[in-house]
N, C-alpha and C positions, 0 to 999 in steps of 0.2 A: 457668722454674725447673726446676731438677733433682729426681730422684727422692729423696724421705727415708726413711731406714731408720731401724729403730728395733730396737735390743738392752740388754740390760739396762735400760730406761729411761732410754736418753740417745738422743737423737735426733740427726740432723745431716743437711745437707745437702747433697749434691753437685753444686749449682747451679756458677755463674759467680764464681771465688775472687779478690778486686782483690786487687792490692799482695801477695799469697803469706800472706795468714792466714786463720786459719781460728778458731774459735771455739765451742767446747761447752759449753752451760748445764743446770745442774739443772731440777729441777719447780721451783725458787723464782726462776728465771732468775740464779742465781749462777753465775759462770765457774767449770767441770770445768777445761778444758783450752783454752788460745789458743797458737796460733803468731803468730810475724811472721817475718820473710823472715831471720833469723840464729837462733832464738831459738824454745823451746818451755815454757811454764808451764802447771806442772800444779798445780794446790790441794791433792794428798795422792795420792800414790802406793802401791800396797801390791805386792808384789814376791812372788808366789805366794799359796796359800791354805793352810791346815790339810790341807787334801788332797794339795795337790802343791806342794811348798814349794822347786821348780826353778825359780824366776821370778830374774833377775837383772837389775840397771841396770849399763849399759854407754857407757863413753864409747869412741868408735871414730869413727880421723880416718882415711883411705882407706885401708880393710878393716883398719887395727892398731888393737888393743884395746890403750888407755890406762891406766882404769880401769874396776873391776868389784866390785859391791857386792851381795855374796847372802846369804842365810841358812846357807848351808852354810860359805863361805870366809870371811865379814865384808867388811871393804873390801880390797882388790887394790889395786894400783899397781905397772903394768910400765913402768921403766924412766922413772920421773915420780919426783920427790921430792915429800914431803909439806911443803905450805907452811904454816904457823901464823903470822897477823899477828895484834895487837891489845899492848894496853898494860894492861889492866884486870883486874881480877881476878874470875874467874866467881862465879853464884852457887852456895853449896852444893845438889852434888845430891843426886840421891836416895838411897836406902838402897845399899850394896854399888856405887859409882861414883865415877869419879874423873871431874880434868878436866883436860887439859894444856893448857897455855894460855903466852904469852911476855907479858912485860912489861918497863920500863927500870929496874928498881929497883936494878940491880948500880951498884959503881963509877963514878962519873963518868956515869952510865945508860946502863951499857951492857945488852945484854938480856942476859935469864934465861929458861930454860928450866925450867918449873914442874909440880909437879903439886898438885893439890887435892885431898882426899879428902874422904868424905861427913862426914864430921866437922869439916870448914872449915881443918885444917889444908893447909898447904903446904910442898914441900920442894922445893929447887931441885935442877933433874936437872942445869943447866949453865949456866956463865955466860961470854957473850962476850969473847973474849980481850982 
């Protein structure tokens, strides 16, 4: 068995890793954080502190940066279109939120381009040719 470190109170092991996962548990043994050989799932992520609020999520496929999501810029998207699928109409949010969302409610159902405000209205930003 490998050596275990321990910081913040998550511990882990740097033993002998099968098949390319790895797996981090709380004090109640709930999954922090698992990999598998394609694939990384984390339970809650928080993306800097009150103190140093430079934490960013990054998607990056050999050294090019995709996507990028921080507190300073919001969400990033180089050279990626933003995709929105679904058919439904969200629930109303919170106070001062909207929600953009597609559905087939045009013509012959073709899609629509929506937006929802915190007051449940909706108004169509654009409808499929």
């Amino acid at each position: 068995m490998g050596r275990v470190y321990t910081t913040t109170g998550i511990s882990f092991n740097t033993g002998t890793v099968t098949s390319g996962t790895v797996q981090v548990t709380d004090g109640e043994g709930g999954t922090v954080l698992r990999t598998g050989l394609s694939i990384v799932e984390v339970k809650s992520l928080n993306i800097g502190t009150p103190e140093n609020t430079s934490g960013a999520l990054q998607v990056i496929d050999s050294g090019n940066i995709y996507a990028r999501l921080n507190v300073d810029d919001g969400l990033f998207l180089h050279n990626k279109p933003l995709r929105i699928a679904g058919n439904t109409v969200p629930a109303v949010g919170t106070a001062n939120s909207v929600a953009i969302y597609v559905d087939a409610g045009g013509a012959a159902g073709a899609n629509r381009l929506l937006v929802r405000f915190d007051n449940g209205s909706s108004v169509v930003l654009a409808t499929e040719p």
